[in-house]
N, CA, C and O atoms as a GROMACS GRO file, in nm:
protein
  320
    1UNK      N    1   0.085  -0.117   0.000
    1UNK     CA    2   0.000   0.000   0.000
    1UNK      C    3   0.090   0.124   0.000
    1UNK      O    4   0.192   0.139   0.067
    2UNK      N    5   0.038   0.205  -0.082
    2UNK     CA    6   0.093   0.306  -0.140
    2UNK      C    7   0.040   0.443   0.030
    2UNK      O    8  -0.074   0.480   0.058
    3UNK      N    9   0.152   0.476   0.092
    3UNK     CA   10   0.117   0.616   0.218
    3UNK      C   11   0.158   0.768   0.145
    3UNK      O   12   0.255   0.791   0.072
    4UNK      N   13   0.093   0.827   0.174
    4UNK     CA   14   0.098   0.952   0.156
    4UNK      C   15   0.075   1.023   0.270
    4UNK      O   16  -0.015   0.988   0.346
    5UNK      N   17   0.146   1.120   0.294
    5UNK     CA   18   0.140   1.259   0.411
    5UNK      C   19   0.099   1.381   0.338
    5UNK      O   20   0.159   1.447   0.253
    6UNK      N   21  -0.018   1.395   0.392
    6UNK     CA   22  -0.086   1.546   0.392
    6UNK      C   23  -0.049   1.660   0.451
    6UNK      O   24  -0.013   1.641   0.567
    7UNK      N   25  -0.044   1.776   0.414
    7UNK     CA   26   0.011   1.870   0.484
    7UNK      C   27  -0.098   1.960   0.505
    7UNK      O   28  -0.201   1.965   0.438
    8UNK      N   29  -0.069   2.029   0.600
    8UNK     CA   30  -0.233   2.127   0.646
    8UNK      C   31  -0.281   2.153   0.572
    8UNK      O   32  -0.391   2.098   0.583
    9UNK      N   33  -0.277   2.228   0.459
    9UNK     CA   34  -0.350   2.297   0.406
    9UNK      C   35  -0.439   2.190   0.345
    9UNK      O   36  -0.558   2.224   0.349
   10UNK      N   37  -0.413   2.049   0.279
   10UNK     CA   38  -0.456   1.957   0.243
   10UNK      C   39  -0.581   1.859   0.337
   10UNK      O   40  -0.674   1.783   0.311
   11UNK      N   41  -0.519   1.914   0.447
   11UNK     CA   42  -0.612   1.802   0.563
   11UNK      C   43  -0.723   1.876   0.611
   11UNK      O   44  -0.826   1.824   0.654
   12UNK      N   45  -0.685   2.085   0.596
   12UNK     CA   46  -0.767   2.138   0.588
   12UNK      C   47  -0.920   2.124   0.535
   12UNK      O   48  -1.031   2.130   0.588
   13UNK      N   49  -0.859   2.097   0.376
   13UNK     CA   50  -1.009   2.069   0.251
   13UNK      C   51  -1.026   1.950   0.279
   13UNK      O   52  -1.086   1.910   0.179
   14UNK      N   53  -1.016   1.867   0.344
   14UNK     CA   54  -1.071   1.757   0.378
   14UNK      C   55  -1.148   1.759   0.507
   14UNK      O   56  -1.212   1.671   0.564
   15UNK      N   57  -1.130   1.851   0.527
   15UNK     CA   58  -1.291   1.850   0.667
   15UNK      C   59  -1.230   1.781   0.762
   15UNK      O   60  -1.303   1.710   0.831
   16UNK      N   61  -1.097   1.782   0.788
   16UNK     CA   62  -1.029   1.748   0.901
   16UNK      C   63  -1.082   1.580   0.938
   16UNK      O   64  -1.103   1.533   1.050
   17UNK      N   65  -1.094   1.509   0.802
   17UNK     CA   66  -1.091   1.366   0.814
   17UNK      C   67  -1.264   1.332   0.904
   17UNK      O   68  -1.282   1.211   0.912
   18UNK      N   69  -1.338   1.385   0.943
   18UNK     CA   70  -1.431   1.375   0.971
   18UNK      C   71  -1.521   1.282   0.965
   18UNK      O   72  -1.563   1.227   1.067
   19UNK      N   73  -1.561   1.252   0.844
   19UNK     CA   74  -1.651   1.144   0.712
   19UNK      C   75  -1.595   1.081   0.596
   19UNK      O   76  -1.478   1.113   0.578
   20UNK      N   77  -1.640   1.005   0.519
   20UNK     CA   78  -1.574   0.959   0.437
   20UNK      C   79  -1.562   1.036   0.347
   20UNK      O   80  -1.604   1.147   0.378
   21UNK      N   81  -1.507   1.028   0.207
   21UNK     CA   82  -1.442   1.100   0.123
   21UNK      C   83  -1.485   1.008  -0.055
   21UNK      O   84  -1.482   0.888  -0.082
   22UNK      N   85  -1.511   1.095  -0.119
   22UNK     CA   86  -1.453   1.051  -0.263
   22UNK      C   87  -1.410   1.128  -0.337
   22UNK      O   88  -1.443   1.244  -0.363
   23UNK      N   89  -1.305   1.041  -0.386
   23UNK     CA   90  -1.141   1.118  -0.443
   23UNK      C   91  -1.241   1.090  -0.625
   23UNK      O   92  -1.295   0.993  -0.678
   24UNK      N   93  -1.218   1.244  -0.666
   24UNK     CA   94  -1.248   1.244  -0.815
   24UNK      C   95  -1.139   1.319  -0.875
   24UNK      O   96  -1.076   1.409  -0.820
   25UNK      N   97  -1.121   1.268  -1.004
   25UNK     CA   98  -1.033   1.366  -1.088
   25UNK      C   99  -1.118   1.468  -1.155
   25UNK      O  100  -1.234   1.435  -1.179
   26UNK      N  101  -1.077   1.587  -1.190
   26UNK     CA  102  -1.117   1.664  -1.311
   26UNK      C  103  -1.233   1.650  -1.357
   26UNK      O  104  -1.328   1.727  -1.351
   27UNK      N  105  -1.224   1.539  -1.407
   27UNK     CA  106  -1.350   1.534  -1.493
   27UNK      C  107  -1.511   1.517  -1.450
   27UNK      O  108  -1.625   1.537  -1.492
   28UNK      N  109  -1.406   1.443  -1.294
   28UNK     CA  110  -1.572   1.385  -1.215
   28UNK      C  111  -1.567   1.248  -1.186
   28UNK      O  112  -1.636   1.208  -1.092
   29UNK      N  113  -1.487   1.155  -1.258
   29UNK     CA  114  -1.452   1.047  -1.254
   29UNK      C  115  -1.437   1.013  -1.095
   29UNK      O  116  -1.372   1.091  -1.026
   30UNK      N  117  -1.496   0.894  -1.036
   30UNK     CA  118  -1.383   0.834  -0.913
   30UNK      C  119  -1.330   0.767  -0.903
   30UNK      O  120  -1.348   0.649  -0.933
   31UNK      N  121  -1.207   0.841  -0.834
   31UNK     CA  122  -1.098   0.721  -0.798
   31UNK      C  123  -1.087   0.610  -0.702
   31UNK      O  124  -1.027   0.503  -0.696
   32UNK      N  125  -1.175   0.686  -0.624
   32UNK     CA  126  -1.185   0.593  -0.493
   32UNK      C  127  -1.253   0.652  -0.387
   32UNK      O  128  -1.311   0.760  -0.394
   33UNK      N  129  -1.249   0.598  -0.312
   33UNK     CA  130  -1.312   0.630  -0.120
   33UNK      C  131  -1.256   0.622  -0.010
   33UNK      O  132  -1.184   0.523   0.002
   34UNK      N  133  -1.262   0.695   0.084
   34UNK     CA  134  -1.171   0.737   0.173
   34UNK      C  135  -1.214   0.702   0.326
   34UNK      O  136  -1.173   0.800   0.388
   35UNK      N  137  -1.262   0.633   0.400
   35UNK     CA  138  -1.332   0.601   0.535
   35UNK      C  139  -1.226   0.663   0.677
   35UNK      O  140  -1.131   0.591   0.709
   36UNK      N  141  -1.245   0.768   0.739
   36UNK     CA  142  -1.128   0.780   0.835
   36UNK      C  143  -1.154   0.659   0.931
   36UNK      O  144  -1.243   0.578   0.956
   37UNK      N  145  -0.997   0.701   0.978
   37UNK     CA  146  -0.934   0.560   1.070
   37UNK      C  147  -1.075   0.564   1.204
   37UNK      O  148  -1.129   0.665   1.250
   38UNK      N  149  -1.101   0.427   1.235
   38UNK     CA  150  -1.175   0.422   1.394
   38UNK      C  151  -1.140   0.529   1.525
   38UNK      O  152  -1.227   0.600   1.576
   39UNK      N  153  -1.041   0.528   1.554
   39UNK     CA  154  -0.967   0.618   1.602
   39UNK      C  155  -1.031   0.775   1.608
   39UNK      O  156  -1.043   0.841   1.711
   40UNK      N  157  -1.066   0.814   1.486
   40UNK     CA  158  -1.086   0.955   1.493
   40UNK      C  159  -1.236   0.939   1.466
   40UNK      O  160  -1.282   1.054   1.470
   41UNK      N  161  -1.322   0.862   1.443
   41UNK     CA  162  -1.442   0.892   1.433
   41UNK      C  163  -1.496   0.726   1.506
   41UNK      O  164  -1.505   0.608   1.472
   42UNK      N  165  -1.522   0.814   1.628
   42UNK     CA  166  -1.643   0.685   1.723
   42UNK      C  167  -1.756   0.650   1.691
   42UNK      O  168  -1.805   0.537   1.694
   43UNK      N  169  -1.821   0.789   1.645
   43UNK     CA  170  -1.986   0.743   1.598
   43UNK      C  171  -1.984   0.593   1.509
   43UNK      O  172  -2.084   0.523   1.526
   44UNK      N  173  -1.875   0.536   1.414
   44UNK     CA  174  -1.910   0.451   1.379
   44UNK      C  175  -1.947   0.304   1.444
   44UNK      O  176  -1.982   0.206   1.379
   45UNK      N  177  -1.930   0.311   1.596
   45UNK     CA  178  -1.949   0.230   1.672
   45UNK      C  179  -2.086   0.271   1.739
   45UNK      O  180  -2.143   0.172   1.783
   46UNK      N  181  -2.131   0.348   1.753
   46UNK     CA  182  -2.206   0.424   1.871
   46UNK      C  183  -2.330   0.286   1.835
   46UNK      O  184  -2.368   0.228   1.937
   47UNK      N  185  -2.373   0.249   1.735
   47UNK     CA  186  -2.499   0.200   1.761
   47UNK      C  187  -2.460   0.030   1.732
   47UNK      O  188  -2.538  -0.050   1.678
   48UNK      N  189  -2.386   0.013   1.758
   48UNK     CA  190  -2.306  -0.104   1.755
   48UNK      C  191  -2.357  -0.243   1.850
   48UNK      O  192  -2.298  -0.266   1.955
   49UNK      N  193  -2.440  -0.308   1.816
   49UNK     CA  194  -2.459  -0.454   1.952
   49UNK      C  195  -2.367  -0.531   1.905
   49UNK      O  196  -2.307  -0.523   1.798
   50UNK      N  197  -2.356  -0.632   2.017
   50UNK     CA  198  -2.303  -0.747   2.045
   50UNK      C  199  -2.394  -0.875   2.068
   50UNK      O  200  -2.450  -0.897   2.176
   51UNK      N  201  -2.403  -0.966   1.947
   51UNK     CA  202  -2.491  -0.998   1.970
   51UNK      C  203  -2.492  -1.120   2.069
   51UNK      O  204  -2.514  -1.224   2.007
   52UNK      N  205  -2.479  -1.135   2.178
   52UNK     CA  206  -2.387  -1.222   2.304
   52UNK      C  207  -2.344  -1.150   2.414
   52UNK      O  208  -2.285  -1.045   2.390
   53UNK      N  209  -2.363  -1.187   2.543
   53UNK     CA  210  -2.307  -1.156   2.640
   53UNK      C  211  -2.196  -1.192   2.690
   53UNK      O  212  -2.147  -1.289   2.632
   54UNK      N  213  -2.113  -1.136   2.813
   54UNK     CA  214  -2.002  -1.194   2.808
   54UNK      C  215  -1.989  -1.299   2.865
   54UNK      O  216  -1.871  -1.324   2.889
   55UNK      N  217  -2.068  -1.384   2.904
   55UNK     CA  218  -2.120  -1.496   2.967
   55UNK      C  219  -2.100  -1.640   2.877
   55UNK      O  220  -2.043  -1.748   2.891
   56UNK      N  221  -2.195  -1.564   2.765
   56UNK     CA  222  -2.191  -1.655   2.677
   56UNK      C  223  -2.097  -1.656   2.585
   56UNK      O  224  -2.104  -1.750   2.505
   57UNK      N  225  -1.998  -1.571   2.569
   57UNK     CA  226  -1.842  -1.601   2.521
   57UNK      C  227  -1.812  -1.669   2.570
   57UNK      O  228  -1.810  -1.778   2.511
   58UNK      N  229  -1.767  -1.667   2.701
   58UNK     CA  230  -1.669  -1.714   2.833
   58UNK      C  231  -1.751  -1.853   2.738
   58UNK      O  232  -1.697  -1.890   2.634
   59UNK      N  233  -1.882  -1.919   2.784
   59UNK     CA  234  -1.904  -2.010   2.752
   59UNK      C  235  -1.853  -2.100   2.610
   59UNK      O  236  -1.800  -2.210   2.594
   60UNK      N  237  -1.891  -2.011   2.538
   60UNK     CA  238  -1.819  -2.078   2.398
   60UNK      C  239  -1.682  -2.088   2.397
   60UNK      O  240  -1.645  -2.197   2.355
   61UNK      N  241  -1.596  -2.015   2.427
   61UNK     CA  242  -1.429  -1.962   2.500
   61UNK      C  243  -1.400  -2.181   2.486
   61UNK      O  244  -1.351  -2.268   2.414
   62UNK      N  245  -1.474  -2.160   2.616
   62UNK     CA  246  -1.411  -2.269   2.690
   62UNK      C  247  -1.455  -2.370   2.621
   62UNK      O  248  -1.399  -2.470   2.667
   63UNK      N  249  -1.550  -2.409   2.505
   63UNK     CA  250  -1.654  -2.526   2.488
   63UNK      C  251  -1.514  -2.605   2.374
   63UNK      O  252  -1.441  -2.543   2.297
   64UNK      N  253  -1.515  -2.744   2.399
   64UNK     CA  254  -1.376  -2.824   2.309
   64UNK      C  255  -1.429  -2.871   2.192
   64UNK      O  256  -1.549  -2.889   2.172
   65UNK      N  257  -1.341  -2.890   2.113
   65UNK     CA  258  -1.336  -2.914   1.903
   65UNK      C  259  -1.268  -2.811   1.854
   65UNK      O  260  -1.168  -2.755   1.898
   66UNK      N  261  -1.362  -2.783   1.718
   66UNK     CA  262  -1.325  -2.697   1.657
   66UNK      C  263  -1.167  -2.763   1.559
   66UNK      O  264  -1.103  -2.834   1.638
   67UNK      N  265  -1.126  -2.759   1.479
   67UNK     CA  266  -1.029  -2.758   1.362
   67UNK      C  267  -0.873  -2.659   1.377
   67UNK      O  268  -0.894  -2.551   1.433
   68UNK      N  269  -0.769  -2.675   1.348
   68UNK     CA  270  -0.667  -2.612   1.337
   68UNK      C  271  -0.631  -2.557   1.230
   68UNK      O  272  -0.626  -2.654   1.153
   69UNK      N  273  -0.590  -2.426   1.146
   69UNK     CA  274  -0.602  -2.400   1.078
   69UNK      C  275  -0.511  -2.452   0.943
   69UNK      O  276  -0.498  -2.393   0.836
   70UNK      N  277  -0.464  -2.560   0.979
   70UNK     CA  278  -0.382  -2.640   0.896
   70UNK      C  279  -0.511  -2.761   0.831
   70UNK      O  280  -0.538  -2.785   0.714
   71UNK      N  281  -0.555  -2.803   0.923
   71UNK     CA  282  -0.690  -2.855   0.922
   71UNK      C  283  -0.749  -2.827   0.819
   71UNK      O  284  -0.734  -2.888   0.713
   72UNK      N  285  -0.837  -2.713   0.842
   72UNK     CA  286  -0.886  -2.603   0.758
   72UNK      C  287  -0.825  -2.608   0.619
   72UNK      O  288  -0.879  -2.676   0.532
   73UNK      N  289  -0.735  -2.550   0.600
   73UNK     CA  290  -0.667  -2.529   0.469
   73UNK      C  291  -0.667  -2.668   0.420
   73UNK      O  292  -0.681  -2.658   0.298
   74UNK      N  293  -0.660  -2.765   0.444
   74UNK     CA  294  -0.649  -2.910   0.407
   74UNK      C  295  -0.743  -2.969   0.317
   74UNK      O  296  -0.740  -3.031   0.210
   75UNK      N  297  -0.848  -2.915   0.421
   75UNK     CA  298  -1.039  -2.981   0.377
   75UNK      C  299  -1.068  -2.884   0.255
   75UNK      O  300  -1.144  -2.911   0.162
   76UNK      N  301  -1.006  -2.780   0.268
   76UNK     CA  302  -1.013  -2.673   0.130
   76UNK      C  303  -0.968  -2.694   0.044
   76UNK      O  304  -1.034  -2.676  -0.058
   77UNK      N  305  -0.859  -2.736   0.035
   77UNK     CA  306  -0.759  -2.758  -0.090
   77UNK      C  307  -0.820  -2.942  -0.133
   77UNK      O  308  -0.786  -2.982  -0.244
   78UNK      N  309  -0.868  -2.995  -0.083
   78UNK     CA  310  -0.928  -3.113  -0.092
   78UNK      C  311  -1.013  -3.093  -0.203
   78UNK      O  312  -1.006  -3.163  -0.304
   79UNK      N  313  -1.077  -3.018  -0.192
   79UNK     CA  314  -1.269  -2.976  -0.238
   79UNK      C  315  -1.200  -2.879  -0.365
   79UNK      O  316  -1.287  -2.812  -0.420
   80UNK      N  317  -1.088  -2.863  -0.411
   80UNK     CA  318  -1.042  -2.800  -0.524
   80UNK      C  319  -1.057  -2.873  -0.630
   80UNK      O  320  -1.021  -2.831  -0.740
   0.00000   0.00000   0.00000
């Protein structure tokens, strides 16, 4: 992945990273979309459930099976 550093005046016209973004050229075209990091914008959690308590993690946590991921990749490459 390609990083780039913004310099104020740049981070300025961007609404100080706020919301997401789409990057157009000239013409109108887009290039892409821009989501700021978690970090700087919480609301994207705010209405957020879990659908489980921590009870019932702990429970599943501890419950035995389940596959190793060598396992996994195995039964996959099988079914190719």
């Amino acid at each position: 992945m390609t990083r780039v550093v913004l310099d104020r005046a740049t981070l300025a016209r961007l609404h100080d990273l706020k919301e997401g973004l789409e990057f157009c050229d000239e013409s109108g075209e887009t290039l892409g979309f821009f989501q700021p990091a978690p970090s700087r914008d919480r609301s994207l959690y705010a209405t957020a459930q879990v659908p489980a308590t921590e009870a019932e993690l702990n429970k599943l946590e501890k419950q035995p099976g389940g596959r190793t991921l060598a396992e996994i990749l195995a039964d996959l490459e099988s079914r190719a």
